[in-house]
C-alpha positions in Angstrom: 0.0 0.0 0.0 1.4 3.4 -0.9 -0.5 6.4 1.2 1.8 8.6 -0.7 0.5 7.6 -3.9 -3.2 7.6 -2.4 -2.9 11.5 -1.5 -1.1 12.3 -4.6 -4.0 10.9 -6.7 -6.5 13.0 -4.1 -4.4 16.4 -4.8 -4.0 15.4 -8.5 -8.3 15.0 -8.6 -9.1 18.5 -7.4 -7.2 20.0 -10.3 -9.1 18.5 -12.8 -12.6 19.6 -14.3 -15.3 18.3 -12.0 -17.2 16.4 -14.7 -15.2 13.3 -15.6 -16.0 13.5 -19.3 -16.0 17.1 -19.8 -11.9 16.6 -18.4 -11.5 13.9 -20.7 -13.2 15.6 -23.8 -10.6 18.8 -22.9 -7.5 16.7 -23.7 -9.2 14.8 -26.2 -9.7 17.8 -28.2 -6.4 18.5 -28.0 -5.1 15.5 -29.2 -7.3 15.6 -31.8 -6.7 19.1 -33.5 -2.8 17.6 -32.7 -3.9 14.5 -34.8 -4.8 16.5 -37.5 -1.1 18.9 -38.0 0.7 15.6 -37.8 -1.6 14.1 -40.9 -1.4 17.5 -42.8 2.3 18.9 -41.6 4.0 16.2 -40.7 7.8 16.7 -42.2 7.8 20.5 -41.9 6.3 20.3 -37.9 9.4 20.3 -35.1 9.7 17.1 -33.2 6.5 15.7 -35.0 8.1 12.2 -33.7 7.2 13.0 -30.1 3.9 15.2 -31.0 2.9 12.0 -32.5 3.4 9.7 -29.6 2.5 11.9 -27.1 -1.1 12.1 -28.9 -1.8 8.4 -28.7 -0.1 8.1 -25.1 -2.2 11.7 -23.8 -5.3 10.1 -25.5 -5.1 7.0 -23.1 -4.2 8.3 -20.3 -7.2 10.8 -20.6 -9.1 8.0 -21.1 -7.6 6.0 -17.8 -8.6 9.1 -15.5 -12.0 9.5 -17.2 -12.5 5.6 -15.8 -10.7 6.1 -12.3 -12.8 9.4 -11.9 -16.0 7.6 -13.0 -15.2 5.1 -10.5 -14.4 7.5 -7.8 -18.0 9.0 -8.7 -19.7 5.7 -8.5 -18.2 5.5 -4.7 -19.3 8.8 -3.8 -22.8 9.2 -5.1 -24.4 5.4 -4.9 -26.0 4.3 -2.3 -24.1 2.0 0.0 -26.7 -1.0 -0.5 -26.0 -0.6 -3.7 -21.9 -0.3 -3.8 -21.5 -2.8 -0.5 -21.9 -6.3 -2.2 -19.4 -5.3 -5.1 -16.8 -4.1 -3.4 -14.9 -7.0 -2.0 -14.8 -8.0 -6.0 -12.5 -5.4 -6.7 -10.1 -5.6 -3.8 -9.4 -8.4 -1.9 -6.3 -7.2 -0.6 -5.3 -7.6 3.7 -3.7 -4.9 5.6 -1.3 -5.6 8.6 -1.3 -3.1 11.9 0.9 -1.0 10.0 -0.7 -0.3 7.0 -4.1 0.7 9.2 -2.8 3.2 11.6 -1.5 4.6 8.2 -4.4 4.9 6.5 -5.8 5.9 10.0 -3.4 8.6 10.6 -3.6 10.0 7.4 -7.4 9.9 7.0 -7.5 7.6 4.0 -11.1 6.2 3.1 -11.5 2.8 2.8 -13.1 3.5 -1.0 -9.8 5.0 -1.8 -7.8 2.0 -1.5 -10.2 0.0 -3.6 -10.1 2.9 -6.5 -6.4 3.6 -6.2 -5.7 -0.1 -6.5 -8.0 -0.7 -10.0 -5.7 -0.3 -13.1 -7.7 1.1 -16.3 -4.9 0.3 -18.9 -6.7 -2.4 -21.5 -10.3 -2.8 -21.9 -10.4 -6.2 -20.0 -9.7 -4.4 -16.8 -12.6 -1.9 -17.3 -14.8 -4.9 -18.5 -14.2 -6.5 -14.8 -14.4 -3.4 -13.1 -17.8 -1.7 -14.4 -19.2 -4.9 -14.9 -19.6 -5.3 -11.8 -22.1 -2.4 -11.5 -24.4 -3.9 -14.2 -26.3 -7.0 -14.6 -24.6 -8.1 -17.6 -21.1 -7.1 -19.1 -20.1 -3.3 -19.5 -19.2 -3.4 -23.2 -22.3 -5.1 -23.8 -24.1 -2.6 -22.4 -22.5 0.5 -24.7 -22.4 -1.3 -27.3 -26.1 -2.4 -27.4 -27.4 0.7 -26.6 -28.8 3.4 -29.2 -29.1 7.6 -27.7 -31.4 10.4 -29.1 -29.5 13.6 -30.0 -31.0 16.2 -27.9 -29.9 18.7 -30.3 -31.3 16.7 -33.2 -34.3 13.9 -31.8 -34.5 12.5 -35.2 -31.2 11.4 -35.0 -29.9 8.1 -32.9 -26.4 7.8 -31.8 -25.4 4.0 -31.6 -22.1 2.3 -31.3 -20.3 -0.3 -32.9 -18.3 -3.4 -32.7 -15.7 -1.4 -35.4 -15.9 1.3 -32.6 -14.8 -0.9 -29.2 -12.0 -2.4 -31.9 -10.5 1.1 -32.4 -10.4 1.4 -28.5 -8.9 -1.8 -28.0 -6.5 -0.9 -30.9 -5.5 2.5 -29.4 -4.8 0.9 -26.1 -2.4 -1.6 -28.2 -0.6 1.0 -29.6 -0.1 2.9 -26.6 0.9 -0.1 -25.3 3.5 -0.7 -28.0 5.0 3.2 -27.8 5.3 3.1 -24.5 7.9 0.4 -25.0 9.2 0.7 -28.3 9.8 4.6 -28.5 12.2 4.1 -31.3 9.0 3.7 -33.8 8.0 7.3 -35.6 6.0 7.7 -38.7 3.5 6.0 -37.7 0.3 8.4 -37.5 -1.8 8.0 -39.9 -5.5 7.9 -40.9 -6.5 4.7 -39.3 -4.4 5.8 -35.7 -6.7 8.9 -36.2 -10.2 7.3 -36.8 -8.9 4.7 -33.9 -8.8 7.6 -31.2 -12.1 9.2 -32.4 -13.6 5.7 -32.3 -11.9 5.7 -28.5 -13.5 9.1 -27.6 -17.1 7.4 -28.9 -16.6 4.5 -26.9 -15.7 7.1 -24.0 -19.0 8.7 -24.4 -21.1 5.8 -24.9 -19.4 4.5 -21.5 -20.2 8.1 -19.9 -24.1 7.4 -20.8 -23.7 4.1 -18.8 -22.1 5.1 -15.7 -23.9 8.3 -15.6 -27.3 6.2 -15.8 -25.8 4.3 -12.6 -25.0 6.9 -10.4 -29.0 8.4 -11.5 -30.4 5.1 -10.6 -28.9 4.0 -7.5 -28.1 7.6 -6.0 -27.4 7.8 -2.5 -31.0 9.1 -0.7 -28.9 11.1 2.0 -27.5 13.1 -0.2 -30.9 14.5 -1.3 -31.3 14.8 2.7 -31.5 18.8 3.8 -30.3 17.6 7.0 
């Protein structure tokens, strides 16, 4: 257990927008317009190697803390009835005498041990984490789905099979960068359609988990006590 790490991820939280996908959408969007220089410019833009690898790696790890921070919404907002019976599914780990009067000392709730401890790095993980909250799988969920555009009703929003592939493949390829950084060149217009795909997926998950925390809100937080 790192308590260090714990209240670094706490600081680290309240700099970030306070709507998990509205924080995630802000880096997306930079990425993005990034995405497109590289695919127009890329021999006459500085350093377009790194540019290009730091959109790929920014874009997952934008997508990582969009999960953690859904997560951490889930524990605050859902009723405990609701969040009790899943938690000892996502961490099962034992704490000696030490490790309590740590947490104790430094004021470390127990649902930040479980959300500090979940990894979002490859869409498995999130499958067994959100899963969890839903009666059948989480990807199942998204991708089964279909949305009404409130700005234009006659229009439905669904998702895709080719849509959780380009998520899977951006998590791949971040994967691969991260530990071959000798590869460059390699942005083009399928790594492109791949992380909007990702940023689809993002919102279709967003409608899920947002439909959670609506359905199984906490009562005493409605309370004016």
């Amino acid at each position: 257990m790192n308590v260090d790490q714990i209240l670094q991820s706490r600081s680290n939280r309240k700099t970030r927008l306070a709507r998990p996908y509205a924080n995630f959408f802000e880096t997306f969007d930079q990425c993005s317009k990034a995405g497109e220089s590289i695919l127009e410019n890329y021999d006459s833009i500085e350093f377009a190697s790194l540019i290009e690898r730091s959109i790929v790696i920014s874009t997952v790890t934008a997508i990582e803390v969009y999960y953690r921070d859904m997560l951490d919404f889930i524990f605050k907002y859902c009723a405990p009835d609701f969040l009790e019976p899943k938690l000892k599914h996502l961490h099962q780990e034992k704490y000696d005498i030490a490790d309590i009067l740590d947490i104790y000392r430094h004021k470390v709730h127990p649902l930040e041990l479980i959300s500090n401890s979940q990894s979002f790095q490859n869409i498995e993980r999130i499958e067994k984490i959100f899963g969890k909250f839903l009666d059948k799988g989480f990807w199942s969920t998204v991708l089964n789905q279909q949305v009404r555009r409130v700005d234009e009703p006659e229009n439905i929003v669904t998702w895709t099979n080719d849509d959780f592939l380009g998520l899977k493949s951006t998590f791949s390829l971040r994967h691969e960068l991260v530990h071959d950084p000798a590869r460059k060149a390699f942005f083009n217009e399928e790594v492109f359609k791949n992380i909007w795909k990702s940023a689809h997926m993002i919102f279709g998950s967003d409608v899920v988990l947002s439909r959670i925390l609506t359905e199984n809100r906490d009562p005493s937080l409605d309370s004016d006590d």
